[in-house]
C-alpha positions as CSV (number, residue, x, y, z in Angstrom):
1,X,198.2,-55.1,143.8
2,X,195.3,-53.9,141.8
3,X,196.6,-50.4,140.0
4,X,194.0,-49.0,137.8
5,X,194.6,-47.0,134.5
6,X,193.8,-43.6,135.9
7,X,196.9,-44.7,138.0
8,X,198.6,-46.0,135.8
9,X,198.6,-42.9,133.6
10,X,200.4,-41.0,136.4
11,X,203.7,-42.2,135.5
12,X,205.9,-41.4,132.0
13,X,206.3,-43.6,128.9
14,X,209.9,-43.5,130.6
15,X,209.7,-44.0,134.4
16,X,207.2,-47.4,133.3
17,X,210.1,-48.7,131.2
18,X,212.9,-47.9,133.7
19,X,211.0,-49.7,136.3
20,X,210.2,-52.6,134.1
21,X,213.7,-53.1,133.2
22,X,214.6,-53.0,136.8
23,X,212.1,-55.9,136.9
24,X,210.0,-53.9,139.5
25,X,207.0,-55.9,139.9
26,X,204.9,-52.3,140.5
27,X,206.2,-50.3,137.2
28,X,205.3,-53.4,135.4
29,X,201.8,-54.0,137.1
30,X,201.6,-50.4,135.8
31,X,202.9,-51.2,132.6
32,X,200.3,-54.0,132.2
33,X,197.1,-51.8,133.9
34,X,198.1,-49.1,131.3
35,X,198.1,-51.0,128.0
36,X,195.9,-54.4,128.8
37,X,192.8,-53.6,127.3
38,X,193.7,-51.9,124.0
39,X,196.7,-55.1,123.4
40,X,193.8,-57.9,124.5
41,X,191.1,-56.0,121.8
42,X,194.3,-56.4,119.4
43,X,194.9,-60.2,119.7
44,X,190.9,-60.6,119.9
45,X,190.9,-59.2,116.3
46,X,193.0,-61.8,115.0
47,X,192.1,-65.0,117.1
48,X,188.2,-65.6,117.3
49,X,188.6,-67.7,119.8
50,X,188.4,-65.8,123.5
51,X,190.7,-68.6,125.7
52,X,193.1,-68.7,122.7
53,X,193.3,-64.8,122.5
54,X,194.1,-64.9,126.2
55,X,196.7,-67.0,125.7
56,X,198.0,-65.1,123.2
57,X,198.2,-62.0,125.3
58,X,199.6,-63.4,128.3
59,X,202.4,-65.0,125.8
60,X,203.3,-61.9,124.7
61,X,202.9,-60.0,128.0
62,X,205.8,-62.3,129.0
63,X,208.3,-61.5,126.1
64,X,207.4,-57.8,126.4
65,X,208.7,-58.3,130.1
66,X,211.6,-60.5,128.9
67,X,212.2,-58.2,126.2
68,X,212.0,-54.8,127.1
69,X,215.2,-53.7,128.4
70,X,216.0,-54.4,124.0
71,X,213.5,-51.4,123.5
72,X,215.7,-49.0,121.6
73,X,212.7,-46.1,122.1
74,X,212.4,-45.0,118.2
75,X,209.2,-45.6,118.2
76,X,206.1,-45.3,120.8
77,X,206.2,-47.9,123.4
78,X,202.6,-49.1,122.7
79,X,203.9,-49.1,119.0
80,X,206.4,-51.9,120.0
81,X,204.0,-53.6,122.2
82,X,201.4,-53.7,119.4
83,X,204.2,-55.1,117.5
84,X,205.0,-58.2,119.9
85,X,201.3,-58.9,119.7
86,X,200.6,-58.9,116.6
87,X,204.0,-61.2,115.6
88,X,202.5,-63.6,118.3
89,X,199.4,-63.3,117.3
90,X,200.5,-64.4,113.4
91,X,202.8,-66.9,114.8
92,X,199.4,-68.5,116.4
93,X,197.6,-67.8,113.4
94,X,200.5,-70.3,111.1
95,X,199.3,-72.8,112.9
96,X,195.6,-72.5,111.5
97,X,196.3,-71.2,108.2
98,X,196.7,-74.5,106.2
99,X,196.8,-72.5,103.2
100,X,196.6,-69.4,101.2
101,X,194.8,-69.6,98.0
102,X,197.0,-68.3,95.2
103,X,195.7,-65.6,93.0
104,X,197.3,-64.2,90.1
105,X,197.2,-60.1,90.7
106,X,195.7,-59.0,87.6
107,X,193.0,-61.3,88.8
108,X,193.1,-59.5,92.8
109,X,192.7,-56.5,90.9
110,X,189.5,-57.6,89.0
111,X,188.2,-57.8,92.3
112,X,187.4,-54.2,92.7
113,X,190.8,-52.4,94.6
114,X,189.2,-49.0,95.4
115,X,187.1,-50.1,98.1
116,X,185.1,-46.8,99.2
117,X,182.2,-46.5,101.5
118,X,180.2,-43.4,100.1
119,X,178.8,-41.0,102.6
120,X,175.0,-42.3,102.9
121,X,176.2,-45.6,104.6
122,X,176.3,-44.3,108.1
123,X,177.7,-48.1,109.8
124,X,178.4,-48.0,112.9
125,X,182.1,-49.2,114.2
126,X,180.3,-52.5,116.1
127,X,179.0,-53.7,112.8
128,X,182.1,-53.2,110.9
129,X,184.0,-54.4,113.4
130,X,181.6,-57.8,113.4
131,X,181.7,-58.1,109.5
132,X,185.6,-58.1,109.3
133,X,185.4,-60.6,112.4
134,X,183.1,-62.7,110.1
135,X,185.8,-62.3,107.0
136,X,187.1,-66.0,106.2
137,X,190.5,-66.4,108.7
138,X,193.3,-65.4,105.4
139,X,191.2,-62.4,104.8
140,X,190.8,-60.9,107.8
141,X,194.7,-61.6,108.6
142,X,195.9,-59.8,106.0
143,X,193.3,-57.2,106.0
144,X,193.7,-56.4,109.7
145,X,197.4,-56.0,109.1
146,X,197.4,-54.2,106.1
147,X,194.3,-51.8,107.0
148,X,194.6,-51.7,110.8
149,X,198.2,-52.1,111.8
150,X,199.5,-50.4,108.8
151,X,201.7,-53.9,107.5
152,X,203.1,-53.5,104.0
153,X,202.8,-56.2,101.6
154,X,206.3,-57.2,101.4
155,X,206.2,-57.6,105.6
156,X,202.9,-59.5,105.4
157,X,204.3,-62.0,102.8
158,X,207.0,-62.4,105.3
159,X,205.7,-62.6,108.5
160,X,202.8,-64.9,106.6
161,X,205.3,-66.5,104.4
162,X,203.2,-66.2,101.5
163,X,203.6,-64.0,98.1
164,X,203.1,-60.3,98.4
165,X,201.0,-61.5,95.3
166,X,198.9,-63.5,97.4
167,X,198.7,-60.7,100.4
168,X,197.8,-58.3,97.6
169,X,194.4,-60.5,96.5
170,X,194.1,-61.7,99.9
171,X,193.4,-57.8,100.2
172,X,191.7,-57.1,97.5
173,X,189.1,-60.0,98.1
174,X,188.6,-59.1,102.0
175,X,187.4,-55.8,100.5
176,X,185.1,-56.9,97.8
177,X,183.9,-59.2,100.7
178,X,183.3,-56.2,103.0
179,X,182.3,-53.7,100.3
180,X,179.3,-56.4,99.5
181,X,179.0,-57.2,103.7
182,X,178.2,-53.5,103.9
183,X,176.0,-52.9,100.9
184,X,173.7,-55.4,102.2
185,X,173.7,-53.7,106.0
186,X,173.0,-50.7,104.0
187,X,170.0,-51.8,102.2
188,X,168.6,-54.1,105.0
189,X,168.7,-50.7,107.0
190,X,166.8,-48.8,104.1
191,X,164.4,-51.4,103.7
192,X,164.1,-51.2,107.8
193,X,163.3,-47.1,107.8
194,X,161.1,-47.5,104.6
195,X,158.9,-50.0,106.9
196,X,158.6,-47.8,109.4
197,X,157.0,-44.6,107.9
């Protein structure tokens, strides 16, 4: 069976869960055809590596299926589903994080907080995307779940099991990192124009 999204989008948030709890091998086919790019480009974010990031996916495709009849629908399901992935995701990540450098947060905050891109530095999502895939591996975590997934502090220091301390200059210093990242993009793409009048 080969349903495509266009297909897939046929059905309600609803009817795909029913099925799946029923453990109907079609609704959850549809379930998968639905969701799988957007939940693959989420566990790509956090694990560079592409086989790992598969495995990652697949691992959690399983526990949504295992888990799903648990769904209490307060939330979206993709909101859940993003949820399982990204708890994998970290849980895979443990492994490879050694460990956290501890900063002090008066220190974090020396590092520039308000990070701001002004209106002149027109980036383009594929370069932004490729400098916070290029952030060292504590950075990015905790920047892609405090600026992309909308993680607090307090549930980054927990899932992480680090200080919210540490999650805060973890923060801090992935945006000085990408405030300079871009600043440099910005000016190389001056320099570039200036060149070619």
């Amino acid at each position: 069976m080969n349903i495509k999204k266009k297909e897939a989008n046929k059905y309600t948030e609803d009817e795909i869960i029913n099925g799946c709890i029923k453990e109907n091998p079609f609704f959850q086919e549809i379930l998968y055809a639905k969701y799988n790019s957007k939940l693959l480009g989420l566990c790509c974010r956090y694990i560079k590596n592409e086989d790992e990031a598969e495995d990652v996916f697949q691992e959690s495709f399983v526990k949504i299926f295992l888990n799903i009849s648990k769904f209490r629908r307060e939330s979206s399901l993709e909101t859940w589903m993003r949820r399982i992935m990204t708890n994998t995701a970290l849980k895979h990540l443990k492994k490879s994080i050694n460990r956290y450098e501890h900063v002090d947060i008066e220190e974090a905050f020396d590092l520039n907080e308000n990070f701001s891109i002004s209106g002149e530095e027109k980036i383009l999502q594929e370069d932004l995307l490729k400098i916070i895939d290029k952030l060292p591996l504590g950075y990015k975590t905790v920047f892609n779940l405090y600026a992309i997934e909308g993680y607090s502090h307090k549930e980054i220091a927990e899932q992480l099991e680090i200080s919210e301390n540490t999650s805060k200059s973890q923060l801090a210093r992935a945006r000085k990192y990408l405030q300079n990242a871009l600043g440099a993009l910005n000016e190389f793409e001056l320099n570039k124009k200036g060149e070619g009048e």
